[in-house]
C-alpha positions in Angstrom: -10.3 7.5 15.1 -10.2 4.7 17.4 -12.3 0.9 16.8 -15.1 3.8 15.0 -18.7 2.4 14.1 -21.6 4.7 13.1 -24.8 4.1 11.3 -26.4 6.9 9.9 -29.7 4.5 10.0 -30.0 3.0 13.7 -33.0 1.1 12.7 -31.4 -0.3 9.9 -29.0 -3.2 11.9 -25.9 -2.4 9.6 -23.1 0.3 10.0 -22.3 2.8 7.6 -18.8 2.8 8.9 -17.3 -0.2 11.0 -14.2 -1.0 13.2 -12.6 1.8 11.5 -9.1 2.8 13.3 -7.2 5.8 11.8 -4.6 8.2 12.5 -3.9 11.0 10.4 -0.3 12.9 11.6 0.2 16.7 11.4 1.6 17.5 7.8 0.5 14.0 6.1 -1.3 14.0 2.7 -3.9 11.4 3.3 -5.9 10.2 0.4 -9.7 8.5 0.9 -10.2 6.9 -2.5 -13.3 4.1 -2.8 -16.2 3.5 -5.4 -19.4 5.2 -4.7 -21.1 3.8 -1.3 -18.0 2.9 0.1 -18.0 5.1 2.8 -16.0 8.2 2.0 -18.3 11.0 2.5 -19.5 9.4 5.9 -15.6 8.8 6.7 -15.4 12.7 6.4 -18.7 13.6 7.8 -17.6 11.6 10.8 -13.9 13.6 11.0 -16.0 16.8 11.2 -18.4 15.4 14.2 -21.7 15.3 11.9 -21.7 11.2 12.1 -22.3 10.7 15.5 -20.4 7.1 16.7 -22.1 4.1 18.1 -19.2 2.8 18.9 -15.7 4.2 19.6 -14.5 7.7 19.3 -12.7 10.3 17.0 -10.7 12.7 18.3 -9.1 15.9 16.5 -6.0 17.8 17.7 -6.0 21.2 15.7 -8.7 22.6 13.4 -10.2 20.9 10.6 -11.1 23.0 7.5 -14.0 21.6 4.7 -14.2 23.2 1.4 -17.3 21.4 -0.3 -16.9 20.4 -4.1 -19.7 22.4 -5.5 -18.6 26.1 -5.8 -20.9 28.9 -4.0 -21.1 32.7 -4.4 -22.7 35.2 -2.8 -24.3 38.0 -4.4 -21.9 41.0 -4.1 -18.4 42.1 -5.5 -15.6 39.6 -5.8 -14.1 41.4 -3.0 -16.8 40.7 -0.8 -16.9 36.8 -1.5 -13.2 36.8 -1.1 -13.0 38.9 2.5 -16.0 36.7 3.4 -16.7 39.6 6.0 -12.9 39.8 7.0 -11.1 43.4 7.4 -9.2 44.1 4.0 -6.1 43.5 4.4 -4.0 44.4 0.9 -0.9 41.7 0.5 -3.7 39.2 1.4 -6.1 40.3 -0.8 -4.2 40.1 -3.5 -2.2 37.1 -2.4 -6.1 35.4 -3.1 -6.9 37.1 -6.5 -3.5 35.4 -8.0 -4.3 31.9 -6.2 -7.3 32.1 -8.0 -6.4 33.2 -11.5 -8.6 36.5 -10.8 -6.3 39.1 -11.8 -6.8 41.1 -15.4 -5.9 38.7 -18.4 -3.6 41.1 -20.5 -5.1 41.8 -23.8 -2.0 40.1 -25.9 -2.9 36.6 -24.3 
């Protein structure tokens, strides 16, 4: 993100994001902290190309994944909300149920 200014309200006269300059390198935990209105979400909607700059420009090398905070499911098995229209693969599969604490709970816990 290079000298980045956006406005999600042109008419308004003030930015929503301003002279913003920011380089995130491959493998780097990078941390957006701020109280609410401080420009977080817009900092992220603006990563993924959805605030559109009036000023400078962001560019992103690689692919950028989102995972929102509020949960969603569709209706269907478990399995189908897991392969999310994917071929099954087995070690995969089941690689995801024990990420997510899905497997059977044993009856002596």
């Amino acid at each position: 993100m290079n000298d980045f200014t956006a406005s999600w309200d042109k008419k308004s006269g003030t930015p929503t994001l301003q002279d913003l300059f920011l380089i995130a390198r491959p493998g780097e935990l990078l941390a957006v902290v701020g109280p609410v209105g401080a420009g977080k979400s817009s900092l992220l909607r603006a990563v993924l190309g959805e605030l559109p700059p009036s000023q400078g420009q962001v560019s992103v090398h690689g692919r950028i994944a989102y995972v929102s905070q509020q949960p969603w499911v569709f209706s269907g098995t478990v399995r189908s909300n897991i392969l999310f229209g994917k071929k099954y693969e087995k070690d995969r599969y089941e690689e995801v149920i024990k990420a997510c604490a899905l497997g059977k709970v044993s009856k002596d816990f």
